[in-house]
Each structure stands twice: as structure tokens, then as C-alpha cells.
N, C-alpha and C positions, 0 to 999 in steps of 0.2 A: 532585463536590467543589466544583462552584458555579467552575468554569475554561476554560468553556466561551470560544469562540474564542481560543485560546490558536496561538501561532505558533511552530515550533520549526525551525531551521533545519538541516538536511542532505545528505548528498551520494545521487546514485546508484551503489552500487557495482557494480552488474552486474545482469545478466538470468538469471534461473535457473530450470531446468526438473525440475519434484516428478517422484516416481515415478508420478503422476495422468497426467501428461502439461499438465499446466497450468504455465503461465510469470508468475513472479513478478518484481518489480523487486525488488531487496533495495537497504535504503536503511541509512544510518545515524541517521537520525534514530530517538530511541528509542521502543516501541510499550510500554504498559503496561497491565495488565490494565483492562478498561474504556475502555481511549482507542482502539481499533480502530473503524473506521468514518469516520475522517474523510479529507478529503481531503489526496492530495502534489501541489502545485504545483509547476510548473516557475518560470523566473525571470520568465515573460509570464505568469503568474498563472492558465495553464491548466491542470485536472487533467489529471494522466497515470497516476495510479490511487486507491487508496482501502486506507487501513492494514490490515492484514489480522491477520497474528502474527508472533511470535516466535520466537525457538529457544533454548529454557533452554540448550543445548549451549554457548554460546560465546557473546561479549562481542560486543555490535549485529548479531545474526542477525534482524533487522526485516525485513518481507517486504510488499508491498504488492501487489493485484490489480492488472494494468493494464488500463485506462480501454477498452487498444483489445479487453481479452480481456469487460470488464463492456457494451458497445457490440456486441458479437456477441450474447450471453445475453438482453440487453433486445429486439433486431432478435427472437431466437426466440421470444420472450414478447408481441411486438404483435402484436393481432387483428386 
């Protein structure tokens, strides 16, 4: 939609762990279809993960991978 580096400010609301066994930051900043994949900064402008989904269930269920779980996956992916 041509919105590209777009800034939207939110909190971290907790740390949550899927039936996967993978640990998500759930945030409130809102994630909408197509806007997944970009980065959640912290207030020193470092990522601490990367937008991931949603949950139709209920009002700002936003879900982001963390940086430290995407930092593990890339380490098992270098040759």
C-alpha cells in the first residue's frame, strides 16, 4: 500500500509459550495482514524480534518471534 517504513508504537505484554514449544513476545502494537515481517524495537533501537501474527480471538493478540529464538535458527543454518 506504498507504507513502507511506517512506525507504530507499542508495549510488550508478556512472553508466551505455543503448544509448538516456541516462545513468542506478544506486543500490542497491531500486526495486519501483510505487515508481518518487520521489525519490534526496543527504546535503544535494537530488535528484540520480528512481527509474526495475530489471533482473530481477541482485541491486540499480536505475537512477534524473538530475535534471541530467530539468532538460534540462523547459527543452525551457517555452513
Amino acid at each position: 500500500m506504498g507504507l513502507e517504513q511506517t512506525v507504530i508504537d507499542g508495549i510488550v505484554s508478556g512472553m508466551r509459550e505455543f503448544e509448538t514449544g516456541n516462545i513468542f513476545v506478544q506486543i500490542s502494537a497491531p500486526i495486519s495482514q501483510g505487515s508481518s515481517g518487520g521489525p519490534v524495537l526496543n527504546l535503544k533501537g535494537e530488535v528484540i524480534g520480528v512481527s509474526t501474527l495475530m489471533l482473530k480471538e481477541g482485541q491486540n493478540l499480536n505475537f512477534a518471534v524473538s530475535s534471541k529464538h530467530i539468532d538460534e535458527l540462523l547459527k543452525k543454518q551457517s555452513y
